[in-house]
Steps between C-alpha positions, in 0.01 A plus 500: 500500500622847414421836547581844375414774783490818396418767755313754398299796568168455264447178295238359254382261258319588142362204320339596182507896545301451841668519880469193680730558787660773702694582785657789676851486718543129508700167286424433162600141462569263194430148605602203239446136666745247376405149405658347795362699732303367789229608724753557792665798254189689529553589876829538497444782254271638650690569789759657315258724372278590805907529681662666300649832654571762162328764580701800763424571849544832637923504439427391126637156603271216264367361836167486510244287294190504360232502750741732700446762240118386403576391169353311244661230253381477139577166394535360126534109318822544285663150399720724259699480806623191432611582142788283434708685199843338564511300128329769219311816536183356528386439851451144663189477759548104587542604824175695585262309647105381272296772573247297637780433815654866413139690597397188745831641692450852443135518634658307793751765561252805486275318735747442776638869435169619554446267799769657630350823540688708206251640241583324180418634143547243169544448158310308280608158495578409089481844385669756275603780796631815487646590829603905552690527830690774683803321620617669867870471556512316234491213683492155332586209659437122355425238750546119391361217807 
């Protein structure tokens, strides 16, 4: 399981000229599920997510995380994330998981996210997205479990 997180200050989603999704001060993040993922992934991610400390306390430090600051976390299906373009120019997905598994784990992961208390925003599953973002920092960081 990977993931892109990309903190941000406004996020959302436009699928077919129409907003689907948006959030304000909060983690935009890119979620591809591998093919060998299991089940026990999901969680493990998820803490990562609902842990992790990039956004800055009072000294500017990245301390403090996202229900610290009242965030929110836009989160979007992307197996491109397991493009494999090693041999040629043209990308390999092998990797990425079916999408019947890939949005079985996905809708697992924004359940448990949500369970957790953090208010949770989505793509659409399958779809042709256009994200627009304002990245704060920038800060990027890609999380493999």
């Amino acid at each position: 399981m990977r993931a892109v997180i990309q903190r941000v200050e406004k996020a959302a989603v436009i699928v077919k000229e129409n907003e689907v999704s948006r959030i304000d001060r909060g983690l935009l993040v890119l979620l591809a599920i591998e093919d060998s993922d299991t089940e026990e992934k999901i969680e493990k991610m998820a803490d990562k997510i609902e842990y992790l400390r990039v956004f800055d306390d009072k000294s500017g430090k990245m301390n403090l995380a996202l229900k610290d600051i009242g965030g929110s976390l836009l989160i979007v299906s992307q197996f491109t994330l397991y493009g494999d373009c090693k041999k040629g120019n043209r990308p390999s997905f092998i990797r990425s998981a079916k999408p019947e598994k890939a949005n079985l784990y996905y809708e697992k992961m924004v359940s448990l996210l949500r369970e957790k208390g953090i208010h949770v925003e989505t793509g659409i599953f399958g779809e042709m997205m256009n994200i627009s973002l304002v990245n704060s920092g920038p800060v990027t960081l890609i999380i493999d479990v």
